[in-house]
TILUMMAR-964799 format. One record per residue: chain; y, x, z of N, C-alpha, C in turn. Coordinates in nm, 3 decimals. Each point is the difference from the previous one (the first is absolute). Layout:
<pts>
<pt chaine="A" n_yy="Y" n_xx="X" n_zz="Z" ca_yy="Y" ca_xx="X" ca_zz="Z" c_yy="Y" c_xx="X" c_zz="Z"/>
...
</pts>
This chain:
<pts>
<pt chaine="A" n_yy="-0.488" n_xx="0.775" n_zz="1.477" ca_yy="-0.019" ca_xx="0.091" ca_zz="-0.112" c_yy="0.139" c_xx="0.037" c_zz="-0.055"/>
<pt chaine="A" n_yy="0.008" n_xx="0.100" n_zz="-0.018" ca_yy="0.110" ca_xx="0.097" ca_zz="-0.077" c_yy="0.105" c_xx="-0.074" c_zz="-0.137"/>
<pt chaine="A" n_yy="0.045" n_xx="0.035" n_zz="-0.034" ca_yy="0.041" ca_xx="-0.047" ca_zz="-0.119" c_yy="-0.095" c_xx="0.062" c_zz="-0.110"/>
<pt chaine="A" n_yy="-0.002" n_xx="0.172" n_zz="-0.021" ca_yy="-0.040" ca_xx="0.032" ca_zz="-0.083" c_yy="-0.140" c_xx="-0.005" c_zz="0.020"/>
<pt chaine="A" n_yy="-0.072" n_xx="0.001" n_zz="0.093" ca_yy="-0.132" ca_xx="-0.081" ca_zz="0.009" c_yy="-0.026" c_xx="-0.107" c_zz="-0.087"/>
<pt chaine="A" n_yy="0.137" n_xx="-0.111" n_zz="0.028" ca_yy="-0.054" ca_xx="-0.095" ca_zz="-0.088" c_yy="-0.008" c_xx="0.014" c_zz="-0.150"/>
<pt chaine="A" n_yy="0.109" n_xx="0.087" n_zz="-0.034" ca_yy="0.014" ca_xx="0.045" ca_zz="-0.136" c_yy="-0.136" c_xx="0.049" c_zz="-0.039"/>
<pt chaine="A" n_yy="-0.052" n_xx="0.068" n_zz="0.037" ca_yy="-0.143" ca_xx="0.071" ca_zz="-0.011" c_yy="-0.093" c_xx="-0.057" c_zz="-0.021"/>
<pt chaine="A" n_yy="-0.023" n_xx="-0.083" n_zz="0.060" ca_yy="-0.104" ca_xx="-0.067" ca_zz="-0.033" c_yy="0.048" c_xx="-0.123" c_zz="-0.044"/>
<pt chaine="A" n_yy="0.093" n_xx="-0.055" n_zz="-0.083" ca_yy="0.083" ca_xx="-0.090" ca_zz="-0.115" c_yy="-0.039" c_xx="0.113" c_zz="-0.118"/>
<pt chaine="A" n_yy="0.022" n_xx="0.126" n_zz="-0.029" ca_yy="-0.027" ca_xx="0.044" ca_zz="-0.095" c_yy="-0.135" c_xx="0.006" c_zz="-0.078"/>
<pt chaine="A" n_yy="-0.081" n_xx="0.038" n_zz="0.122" ca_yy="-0.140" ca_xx="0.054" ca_zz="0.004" c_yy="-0.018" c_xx="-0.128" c_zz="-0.086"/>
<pt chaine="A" n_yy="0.037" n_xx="-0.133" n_zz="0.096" ca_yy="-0.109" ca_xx="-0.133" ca_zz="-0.114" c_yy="0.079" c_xx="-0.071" c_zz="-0.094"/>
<pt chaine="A" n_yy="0.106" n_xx="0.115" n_zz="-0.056" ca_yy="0.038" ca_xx="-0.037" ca_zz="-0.127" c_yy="-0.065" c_xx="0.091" c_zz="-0.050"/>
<pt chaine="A" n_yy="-0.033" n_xx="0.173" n_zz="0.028" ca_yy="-0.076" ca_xx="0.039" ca_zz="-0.107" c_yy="-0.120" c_xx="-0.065" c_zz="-0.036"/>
<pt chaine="A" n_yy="-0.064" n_xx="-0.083" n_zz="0.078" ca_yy="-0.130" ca_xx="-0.046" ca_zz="0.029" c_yy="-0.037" c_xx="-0.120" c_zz="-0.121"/>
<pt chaine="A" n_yy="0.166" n_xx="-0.039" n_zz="0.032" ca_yy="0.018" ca_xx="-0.151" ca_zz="-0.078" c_yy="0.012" c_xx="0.066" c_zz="-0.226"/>
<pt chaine="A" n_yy="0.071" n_xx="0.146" n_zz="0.050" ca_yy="0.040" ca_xx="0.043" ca_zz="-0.163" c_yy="-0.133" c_xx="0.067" c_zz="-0.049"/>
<pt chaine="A" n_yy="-0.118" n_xx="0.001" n_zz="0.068" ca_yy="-0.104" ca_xx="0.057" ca_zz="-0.048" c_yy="-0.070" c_xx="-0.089" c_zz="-0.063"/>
<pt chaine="A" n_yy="0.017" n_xx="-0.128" n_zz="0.095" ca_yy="-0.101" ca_xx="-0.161" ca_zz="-0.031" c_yy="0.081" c_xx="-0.052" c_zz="-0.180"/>
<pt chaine="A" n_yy="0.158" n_xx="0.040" n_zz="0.047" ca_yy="-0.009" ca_xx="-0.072" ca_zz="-0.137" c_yy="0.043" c_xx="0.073" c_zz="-0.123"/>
<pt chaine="A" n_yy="-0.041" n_xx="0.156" n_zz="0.042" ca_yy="-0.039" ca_xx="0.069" ca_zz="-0.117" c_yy="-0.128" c_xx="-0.023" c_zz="-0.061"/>
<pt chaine="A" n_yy="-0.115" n_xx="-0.041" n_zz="0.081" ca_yy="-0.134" ca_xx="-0.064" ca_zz="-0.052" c_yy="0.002" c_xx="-0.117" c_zz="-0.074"/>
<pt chaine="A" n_yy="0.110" n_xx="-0.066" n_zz="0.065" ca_yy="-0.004" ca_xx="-0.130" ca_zz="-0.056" c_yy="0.062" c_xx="-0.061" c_zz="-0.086"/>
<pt chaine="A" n_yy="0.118" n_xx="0.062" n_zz="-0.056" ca_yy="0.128" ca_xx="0.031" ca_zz="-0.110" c_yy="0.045" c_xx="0.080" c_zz="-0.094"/>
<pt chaine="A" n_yy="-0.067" n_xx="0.138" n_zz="0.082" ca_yy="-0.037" ca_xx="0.101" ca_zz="-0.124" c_yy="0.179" c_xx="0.075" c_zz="0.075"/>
<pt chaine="A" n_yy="0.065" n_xx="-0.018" n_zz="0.104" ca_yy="0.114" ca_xx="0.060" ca_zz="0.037" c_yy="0.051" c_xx="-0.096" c_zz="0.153"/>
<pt chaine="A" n_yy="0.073" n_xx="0.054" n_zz="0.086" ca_yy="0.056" ca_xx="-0.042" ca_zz="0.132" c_yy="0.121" c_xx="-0.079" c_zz="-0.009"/>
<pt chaine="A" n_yy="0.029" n_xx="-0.072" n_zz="0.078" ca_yy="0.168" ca_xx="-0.101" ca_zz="-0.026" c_yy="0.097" c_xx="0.142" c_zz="-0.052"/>
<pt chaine="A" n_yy="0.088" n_xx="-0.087" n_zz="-0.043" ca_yy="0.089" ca_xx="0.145" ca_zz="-0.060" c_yy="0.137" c_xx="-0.052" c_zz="0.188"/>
<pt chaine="A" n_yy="0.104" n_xx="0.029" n_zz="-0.012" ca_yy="0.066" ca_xx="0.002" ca_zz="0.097" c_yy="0.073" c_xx="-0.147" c_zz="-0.016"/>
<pt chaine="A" n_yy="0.040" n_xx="-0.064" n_zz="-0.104" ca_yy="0.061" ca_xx="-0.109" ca_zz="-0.053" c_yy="-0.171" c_xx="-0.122" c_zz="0.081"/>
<pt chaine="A" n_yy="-0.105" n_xx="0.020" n_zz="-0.061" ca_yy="-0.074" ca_xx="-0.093" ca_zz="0.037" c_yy="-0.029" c_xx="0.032" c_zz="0.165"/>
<pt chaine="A" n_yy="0.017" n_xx="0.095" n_zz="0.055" ca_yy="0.006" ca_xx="-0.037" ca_zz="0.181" c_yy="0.099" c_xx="-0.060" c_zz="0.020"/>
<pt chaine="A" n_yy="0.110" n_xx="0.011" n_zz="-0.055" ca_yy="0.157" ca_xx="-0.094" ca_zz="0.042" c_yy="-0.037" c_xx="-0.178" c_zz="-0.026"/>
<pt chaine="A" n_yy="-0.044" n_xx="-0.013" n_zz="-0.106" ca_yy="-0.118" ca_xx="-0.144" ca_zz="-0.021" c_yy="-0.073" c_xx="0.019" c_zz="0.122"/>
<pt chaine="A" n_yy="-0.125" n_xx="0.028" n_zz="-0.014" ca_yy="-0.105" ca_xx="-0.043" ca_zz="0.114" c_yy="0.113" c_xx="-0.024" c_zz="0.123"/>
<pt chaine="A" n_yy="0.071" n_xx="0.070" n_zz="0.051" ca_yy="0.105" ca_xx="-0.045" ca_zz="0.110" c_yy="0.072" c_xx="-0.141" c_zz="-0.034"/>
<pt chaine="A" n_yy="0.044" n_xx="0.012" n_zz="-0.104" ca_yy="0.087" ca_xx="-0.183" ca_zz="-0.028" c_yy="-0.128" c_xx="-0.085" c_zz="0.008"/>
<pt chaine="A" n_yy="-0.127" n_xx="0.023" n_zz="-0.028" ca_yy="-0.093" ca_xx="-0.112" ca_zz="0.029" c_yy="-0.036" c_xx="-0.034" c_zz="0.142"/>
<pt chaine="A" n_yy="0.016" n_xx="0.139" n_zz="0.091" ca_yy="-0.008" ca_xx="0.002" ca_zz="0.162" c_yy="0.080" c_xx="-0.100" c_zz="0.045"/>
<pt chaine="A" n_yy="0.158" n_xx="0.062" n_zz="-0.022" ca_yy="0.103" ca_xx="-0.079" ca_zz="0.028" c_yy="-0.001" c_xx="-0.135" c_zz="-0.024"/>
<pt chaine="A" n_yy="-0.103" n_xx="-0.051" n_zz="-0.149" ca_yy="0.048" ca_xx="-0.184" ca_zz="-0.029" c_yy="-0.151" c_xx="-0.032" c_zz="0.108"/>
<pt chaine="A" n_yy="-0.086" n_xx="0.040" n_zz="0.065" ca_yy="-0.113" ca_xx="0.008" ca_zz="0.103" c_yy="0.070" c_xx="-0.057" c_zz="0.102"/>
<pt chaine="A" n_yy="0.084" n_xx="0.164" n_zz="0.067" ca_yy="0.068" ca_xx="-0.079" ca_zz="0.102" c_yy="0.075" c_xx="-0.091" c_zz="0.027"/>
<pt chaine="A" n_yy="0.124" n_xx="-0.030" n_zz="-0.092" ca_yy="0.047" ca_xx="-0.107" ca_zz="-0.023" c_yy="-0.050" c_xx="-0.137" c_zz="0.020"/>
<pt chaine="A" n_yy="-0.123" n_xx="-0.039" n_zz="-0.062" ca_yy="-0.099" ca_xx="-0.044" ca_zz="-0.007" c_yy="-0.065" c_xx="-0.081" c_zz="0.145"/>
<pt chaine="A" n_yy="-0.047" n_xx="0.122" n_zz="0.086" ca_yy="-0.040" ca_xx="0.002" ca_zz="0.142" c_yy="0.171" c_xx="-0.035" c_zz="0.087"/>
<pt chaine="A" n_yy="0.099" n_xx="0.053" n_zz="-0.002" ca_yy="0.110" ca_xx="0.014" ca_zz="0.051" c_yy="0.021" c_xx="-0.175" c_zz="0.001"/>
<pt chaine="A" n_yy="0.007" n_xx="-0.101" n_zz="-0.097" ca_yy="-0.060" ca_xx="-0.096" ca_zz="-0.050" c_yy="-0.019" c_xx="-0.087" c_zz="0.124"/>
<pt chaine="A" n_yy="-0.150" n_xx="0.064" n_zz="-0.032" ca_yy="-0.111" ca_xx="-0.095" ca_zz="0.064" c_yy="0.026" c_xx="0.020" c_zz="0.161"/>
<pt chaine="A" n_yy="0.062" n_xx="0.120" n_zz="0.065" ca_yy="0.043" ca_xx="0.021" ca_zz="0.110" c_yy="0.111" c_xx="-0.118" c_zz="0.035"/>
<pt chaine="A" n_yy="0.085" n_xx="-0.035" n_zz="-0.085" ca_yy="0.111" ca_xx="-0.117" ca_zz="-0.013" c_yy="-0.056" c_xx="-0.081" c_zz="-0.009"/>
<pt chaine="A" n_yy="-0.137" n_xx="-0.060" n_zz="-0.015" ca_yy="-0.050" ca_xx="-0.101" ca_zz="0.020" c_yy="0.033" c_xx="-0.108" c_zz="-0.173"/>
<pt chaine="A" n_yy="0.007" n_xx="0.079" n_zz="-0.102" ca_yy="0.032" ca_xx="-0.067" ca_zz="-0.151" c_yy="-0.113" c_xx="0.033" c_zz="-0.087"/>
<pt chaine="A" n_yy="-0.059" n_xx="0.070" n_zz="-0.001" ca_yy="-0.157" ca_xx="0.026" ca_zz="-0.017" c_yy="-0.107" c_xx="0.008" c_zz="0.083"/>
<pt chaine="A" n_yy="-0.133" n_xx="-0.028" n_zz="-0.036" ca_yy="-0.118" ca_xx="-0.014" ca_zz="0.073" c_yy="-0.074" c_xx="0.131" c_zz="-0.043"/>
<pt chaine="A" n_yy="-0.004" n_xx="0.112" n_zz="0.123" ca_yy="-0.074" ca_xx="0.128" ca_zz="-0.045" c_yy="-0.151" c_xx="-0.026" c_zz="0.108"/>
<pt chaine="A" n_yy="-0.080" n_xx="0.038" n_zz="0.025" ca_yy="-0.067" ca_xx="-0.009" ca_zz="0.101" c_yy="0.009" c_xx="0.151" c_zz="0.005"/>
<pt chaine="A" n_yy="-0.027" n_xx="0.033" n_zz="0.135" ca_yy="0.004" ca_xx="0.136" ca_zz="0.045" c_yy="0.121" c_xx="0.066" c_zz="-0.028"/>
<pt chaine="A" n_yy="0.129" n_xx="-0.085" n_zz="-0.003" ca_yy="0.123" ca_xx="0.057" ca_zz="-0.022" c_yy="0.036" c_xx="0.112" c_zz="0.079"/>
<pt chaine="A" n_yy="-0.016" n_xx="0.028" n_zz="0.105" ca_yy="0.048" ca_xx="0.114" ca_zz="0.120" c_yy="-0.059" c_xx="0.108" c_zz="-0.042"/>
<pt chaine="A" n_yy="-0.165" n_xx="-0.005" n_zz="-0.036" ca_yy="-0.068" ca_xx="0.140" ca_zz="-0.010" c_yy="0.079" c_xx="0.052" c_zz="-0.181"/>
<pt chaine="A" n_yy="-0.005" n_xx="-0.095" n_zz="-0.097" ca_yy="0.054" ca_xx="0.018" ca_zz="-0.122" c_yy="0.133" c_xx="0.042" c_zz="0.018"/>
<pt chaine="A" n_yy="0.085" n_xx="-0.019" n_zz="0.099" ca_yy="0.152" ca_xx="0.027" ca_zz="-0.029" c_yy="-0.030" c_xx="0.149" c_zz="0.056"/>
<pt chaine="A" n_yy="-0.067" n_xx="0.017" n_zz="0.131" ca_yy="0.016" ca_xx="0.169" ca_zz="0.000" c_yy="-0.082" c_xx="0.079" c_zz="-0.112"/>
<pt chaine="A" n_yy="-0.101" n_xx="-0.050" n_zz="-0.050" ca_yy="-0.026" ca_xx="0.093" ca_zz="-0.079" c_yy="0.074" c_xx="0.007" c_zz="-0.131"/>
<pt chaine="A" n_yy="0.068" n_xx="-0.084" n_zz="-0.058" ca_yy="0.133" ca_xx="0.027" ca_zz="-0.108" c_yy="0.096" c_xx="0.058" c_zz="0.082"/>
<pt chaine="A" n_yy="0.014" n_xx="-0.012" n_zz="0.081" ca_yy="0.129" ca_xx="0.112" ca_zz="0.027" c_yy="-0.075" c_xx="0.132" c_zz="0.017"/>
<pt chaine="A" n_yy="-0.111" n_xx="0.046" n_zz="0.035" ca_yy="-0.090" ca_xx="0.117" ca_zz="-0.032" c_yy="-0.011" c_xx="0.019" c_zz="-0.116"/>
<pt chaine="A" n_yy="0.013" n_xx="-0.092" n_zz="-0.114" ca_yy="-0.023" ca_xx="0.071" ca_zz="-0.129" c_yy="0.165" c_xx="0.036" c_zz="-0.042"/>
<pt chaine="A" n_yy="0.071" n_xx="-0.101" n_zz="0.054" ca_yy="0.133" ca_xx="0.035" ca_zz="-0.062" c_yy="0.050" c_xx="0.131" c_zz="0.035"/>
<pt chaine="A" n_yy="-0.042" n_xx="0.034" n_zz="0.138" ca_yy="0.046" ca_xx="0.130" ca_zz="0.055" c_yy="-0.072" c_xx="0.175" c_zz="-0.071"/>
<pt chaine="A" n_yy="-0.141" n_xx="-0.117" n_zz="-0.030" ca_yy="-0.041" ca_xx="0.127" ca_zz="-0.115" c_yy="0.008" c_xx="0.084" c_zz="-0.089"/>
<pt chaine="A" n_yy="0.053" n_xx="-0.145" n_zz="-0.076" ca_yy="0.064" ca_xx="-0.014" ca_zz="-0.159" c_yy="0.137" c_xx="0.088" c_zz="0.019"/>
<pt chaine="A" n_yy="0.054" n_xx="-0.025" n_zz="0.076" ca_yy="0.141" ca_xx="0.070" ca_zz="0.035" c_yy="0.012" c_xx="0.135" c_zz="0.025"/>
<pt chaine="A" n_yy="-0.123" n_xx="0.063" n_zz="0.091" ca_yy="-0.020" ca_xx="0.137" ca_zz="0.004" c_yy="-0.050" c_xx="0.044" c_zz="-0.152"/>
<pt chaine="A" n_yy="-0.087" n_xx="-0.034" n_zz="-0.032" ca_yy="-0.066" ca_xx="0.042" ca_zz="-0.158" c_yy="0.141" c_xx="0.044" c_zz="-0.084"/>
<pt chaine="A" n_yy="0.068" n_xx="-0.113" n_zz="-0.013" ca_yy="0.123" ca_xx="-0.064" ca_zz="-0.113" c_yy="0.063" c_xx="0.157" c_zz="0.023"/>
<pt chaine="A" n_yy="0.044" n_xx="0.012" n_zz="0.158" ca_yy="0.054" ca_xx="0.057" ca_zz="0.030" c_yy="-0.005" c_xx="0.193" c_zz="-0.034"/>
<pt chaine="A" n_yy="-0.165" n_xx="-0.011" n_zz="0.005" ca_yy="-0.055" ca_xx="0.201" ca_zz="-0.010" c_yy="0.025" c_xx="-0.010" c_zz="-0.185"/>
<pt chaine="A" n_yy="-0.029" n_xx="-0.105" n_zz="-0.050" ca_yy="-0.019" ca_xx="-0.004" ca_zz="-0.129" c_yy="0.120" c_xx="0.023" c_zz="-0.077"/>
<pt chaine="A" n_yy="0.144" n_xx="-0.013" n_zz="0.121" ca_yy="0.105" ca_xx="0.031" ca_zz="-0.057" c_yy="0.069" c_xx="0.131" c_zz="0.099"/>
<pt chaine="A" n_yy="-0.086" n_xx="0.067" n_zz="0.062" ca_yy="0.049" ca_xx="0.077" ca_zz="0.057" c_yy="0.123" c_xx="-0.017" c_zz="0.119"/>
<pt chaine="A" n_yy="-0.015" n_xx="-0.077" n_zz="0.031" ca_yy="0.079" ca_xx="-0.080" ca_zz="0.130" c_yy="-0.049" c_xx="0.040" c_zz="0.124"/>
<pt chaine="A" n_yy="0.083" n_xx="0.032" n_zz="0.093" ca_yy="-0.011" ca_xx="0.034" ca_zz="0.154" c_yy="-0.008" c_xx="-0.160" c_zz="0.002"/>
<pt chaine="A" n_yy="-0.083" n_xx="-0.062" n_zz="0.063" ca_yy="0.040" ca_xx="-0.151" ca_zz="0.075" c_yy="0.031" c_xx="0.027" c_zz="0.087"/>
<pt chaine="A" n_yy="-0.060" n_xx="0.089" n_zz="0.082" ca_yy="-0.005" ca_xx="-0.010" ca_zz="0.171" c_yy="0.184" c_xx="0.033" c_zz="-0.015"/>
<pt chaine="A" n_yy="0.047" n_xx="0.152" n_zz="-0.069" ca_yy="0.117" ca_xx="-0.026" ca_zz="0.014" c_yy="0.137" c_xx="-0.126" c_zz="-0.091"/>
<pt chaine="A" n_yy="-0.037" n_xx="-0.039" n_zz="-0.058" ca_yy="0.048" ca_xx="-0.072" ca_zz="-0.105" c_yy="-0.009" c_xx="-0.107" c_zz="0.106"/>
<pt chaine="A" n_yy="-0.054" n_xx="-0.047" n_zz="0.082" ca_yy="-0.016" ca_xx="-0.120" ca_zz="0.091" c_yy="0.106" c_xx="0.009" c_zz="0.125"/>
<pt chaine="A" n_yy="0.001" n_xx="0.155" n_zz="0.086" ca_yy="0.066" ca_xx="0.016" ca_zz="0.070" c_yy="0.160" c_xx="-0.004" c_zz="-0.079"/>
<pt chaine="A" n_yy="0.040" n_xx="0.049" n_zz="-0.103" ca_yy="0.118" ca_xx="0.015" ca_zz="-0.016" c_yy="0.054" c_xx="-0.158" c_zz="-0.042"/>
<pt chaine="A" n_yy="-0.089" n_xx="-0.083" n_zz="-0.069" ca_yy="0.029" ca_xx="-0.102" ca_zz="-0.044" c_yy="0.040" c_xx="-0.130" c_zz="0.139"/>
<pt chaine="A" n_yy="-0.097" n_xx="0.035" n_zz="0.079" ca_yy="0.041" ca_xx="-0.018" ca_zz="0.163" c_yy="0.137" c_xx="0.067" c_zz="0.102"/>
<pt chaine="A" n_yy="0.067" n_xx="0.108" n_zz="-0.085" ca_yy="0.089" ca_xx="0.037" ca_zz="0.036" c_yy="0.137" c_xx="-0.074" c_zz="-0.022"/>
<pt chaine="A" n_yy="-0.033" n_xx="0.061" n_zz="-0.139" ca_yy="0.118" ca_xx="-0.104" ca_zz="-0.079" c_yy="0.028" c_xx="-0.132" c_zz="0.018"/>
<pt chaine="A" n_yy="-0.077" n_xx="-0.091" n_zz="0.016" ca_yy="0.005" ca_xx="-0.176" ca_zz="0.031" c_yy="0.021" c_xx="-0.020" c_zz="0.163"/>
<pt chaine="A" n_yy="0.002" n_xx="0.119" n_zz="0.083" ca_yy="0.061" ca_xx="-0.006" ca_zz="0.122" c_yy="0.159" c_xx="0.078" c_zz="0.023"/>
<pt chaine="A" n_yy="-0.034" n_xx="0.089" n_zz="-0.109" ca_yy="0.148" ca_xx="-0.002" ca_zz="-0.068" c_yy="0.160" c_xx="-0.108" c_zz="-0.043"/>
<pt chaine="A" n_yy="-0.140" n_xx="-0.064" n_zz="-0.068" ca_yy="0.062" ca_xx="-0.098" ca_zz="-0.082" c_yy="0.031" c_xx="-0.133" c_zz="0.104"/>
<pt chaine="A" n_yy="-0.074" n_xx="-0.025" n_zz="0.063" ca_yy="0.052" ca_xx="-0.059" ca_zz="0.145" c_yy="0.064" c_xx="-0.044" c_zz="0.061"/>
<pt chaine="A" n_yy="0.013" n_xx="0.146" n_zz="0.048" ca_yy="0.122" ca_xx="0.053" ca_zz="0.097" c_yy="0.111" c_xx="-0.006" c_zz="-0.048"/>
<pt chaine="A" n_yy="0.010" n_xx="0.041" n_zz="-0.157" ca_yy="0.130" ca_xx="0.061" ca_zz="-0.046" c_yy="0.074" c_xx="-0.207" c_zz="-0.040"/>
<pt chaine="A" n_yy="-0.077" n_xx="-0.076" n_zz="-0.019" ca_yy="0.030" ca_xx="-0.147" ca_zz="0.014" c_yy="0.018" c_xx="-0.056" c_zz="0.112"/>
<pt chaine="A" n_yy="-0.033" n_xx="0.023" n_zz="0.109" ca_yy="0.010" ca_xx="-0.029" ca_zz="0.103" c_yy="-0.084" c_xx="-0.125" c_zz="0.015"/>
<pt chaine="A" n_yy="-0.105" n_xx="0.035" n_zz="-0.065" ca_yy="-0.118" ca_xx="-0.096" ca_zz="0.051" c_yy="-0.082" c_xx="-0.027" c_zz="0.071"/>
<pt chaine="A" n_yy="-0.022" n_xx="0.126" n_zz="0.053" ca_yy="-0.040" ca_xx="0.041" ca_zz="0.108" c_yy="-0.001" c_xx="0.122" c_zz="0.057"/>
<pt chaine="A" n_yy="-0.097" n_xx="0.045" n_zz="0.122" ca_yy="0.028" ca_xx="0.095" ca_zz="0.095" c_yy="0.166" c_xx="0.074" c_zz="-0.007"/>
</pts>
């Protein structure tokens, strides 16, 4: 699947998600509370990342760690339209630069 495929349907079930908790709140996360719901993803994976190290007891650790990194990757597109951010390009250039940054150390390639 595409990139912006995935974006697409990351959006779609955030509108899905800002409809549920306009019923249920009386208004949708504002952009500050998706940046939260993500720090709670993140202390998740951490969490599982963990139990992968063998320092916590998760059961079903493998299926739980990919699906937090599915939400983290979510949260990140959302975060992302909500601030008007290219990811797809904001990712490539940020991938540029740190091979940039690299090279120009002679750290590698």
């Amino acid at each position: 699947m595409e990139f912006q495929a995935l974006q697409q349907r990351a959006l779609a079930i955030r509108q899905q998600y800002a409809a549920w908790e306009q019923g249920q709140y009386g208004r949708s996360w504002t952009r500050a509370e998706l940046v939260l719901g993500l720090v709670g993803d993140v202390g998740d994976l951490v969490k599982l990342a963990m139990a992968h190290e063998g320092v916590r007891r998760i059961p079903d650790k493998e299926t739980k760690l990919a699906h937090e990194l599915a939400d983290c990757l979510w949260s990140l597109i959302v975060i992302a339209a909500n601030y008007d951010i290219d990811l797809e390009q904001a990712f490539l250039d940020t991938m540029d630069a740190l091979e940039h940054h690299l090279r120009d150390s002679g750290s590698m390639l």
